[in-house]
C-alpha positions as CSV (number, residue, x, y, z in Angstrom):
1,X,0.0,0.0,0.0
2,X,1.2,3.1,-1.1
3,X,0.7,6.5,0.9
4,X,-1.6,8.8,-0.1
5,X,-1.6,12.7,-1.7
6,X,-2.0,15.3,0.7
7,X,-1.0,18.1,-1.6
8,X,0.6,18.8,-4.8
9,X,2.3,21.8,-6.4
10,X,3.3,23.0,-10.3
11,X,7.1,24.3,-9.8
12,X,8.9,25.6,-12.9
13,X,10.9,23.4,-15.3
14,X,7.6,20.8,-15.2
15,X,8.2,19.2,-11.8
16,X,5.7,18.4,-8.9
17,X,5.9,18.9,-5.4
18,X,3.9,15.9,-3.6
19,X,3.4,15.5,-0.6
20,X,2.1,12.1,0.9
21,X,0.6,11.2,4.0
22,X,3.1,10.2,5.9
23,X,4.8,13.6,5.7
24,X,7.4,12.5,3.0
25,X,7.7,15.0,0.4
26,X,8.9,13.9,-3.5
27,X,9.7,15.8,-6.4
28,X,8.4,14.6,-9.6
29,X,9.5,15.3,-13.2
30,X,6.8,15.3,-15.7
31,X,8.8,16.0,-19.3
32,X,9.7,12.1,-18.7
33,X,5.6,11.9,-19.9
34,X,6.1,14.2,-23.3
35,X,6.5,11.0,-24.6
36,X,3.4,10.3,-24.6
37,X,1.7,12.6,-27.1
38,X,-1.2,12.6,-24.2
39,X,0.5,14.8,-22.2
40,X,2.0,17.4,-24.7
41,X,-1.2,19.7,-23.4
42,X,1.4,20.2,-19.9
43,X,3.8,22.2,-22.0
44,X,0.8,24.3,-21.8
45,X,2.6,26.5,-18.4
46,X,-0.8,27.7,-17.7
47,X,-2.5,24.2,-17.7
48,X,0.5,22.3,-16.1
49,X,0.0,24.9,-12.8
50,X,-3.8,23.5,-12.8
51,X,-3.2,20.1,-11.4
52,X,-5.0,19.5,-8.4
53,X,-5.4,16.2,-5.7
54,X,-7.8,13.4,-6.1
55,X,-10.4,13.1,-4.0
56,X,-9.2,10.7,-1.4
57,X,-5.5,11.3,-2.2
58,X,-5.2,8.7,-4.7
59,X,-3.8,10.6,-7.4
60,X,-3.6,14.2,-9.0
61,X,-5.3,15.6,-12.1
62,X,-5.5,18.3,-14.6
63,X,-9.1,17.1,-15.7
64,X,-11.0,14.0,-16.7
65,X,-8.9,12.7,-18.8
66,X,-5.1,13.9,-17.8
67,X,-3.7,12.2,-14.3
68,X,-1.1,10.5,-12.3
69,X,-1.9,8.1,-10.1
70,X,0.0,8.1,-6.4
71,X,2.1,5.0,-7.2
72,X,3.2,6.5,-10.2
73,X,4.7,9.7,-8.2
74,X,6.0,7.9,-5.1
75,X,7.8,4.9,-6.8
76,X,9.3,7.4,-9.5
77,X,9.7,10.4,-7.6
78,X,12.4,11.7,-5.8
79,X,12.7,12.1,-2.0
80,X,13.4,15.3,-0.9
């Protein structure tokens, strides 16, 4: 089991800070997902600084379709 999203901020350069929980905070860098044509919309600085937490922490979100799920940002993020 894998803690949960208390909050979640847009810094510059495209990275996320997420803090769980358990009071662990992890920095997370999204231009790993450009890949993915799917998230090309975060280049979008205006969008990108829109995320928000799931309700019951289990993930964040830009909108309906656009999210990360808390696994993905505490396995690949970094501890800070």
């Amino acid at each position: 089991m894998h803690p949960k999203i208390k909050s979640v901020k847009a810094l510059d350069n495209y990275l996320l800070l997420v803090t769980f929980d358990n009071n662990i905070t992890k920095k997370y860098n999204c231009k790993n997902k450009f890949k993915n044509p799917l998230f090309y919309i975060l280049k979008n600085k205006a969008f990108f600084k829109s995320i928000k937490v799931d309700p019951g922490g289990y993930g964040v979100s830009w909108n309906d379709e656009l999210d990360l799920s808390e696994y993905e940002l505490w396995s690949k993020g970094q501890t800070i």
